[in-house]
C-alpha positions, 0 to 999 in steps of 0.5 A: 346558531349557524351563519347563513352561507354567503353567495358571494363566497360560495362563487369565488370557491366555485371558481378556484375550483374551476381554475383548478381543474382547468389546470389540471386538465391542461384546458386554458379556456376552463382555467380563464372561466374559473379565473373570471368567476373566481374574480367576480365572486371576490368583487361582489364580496367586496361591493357587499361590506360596509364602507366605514367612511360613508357609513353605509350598511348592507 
């Protein structure tokens, strides 16, 4: 059975990609967007795993 995709992961992607193509096209303030977006996705990943020391479970 295929895991469901996670949102969280699909956002950091969104923004390498957008960081990327702010490269690419020399656009500091696309580049920045992807950054932020990429940043957040990597947040909210990491506010979604469990913490082993509280015992907390998504």
């Amino acid at each position: 059975m295929a895991k469901a995709p996670d949102p969280t992961a699909a956002k950091a992607v969104k923004g390498s990609v957008t960081e990327a193509l702010g490269k690419i096209m020399a656009d500091p303030q696309t580049e920045a967007k992807g950054a932020a977006q990429k940043r957040a996705g990597k947040a909210e990943a990491q506010a979604a795993k469990p913490d082993p020391l509280k015992g907390n479970r998504p």
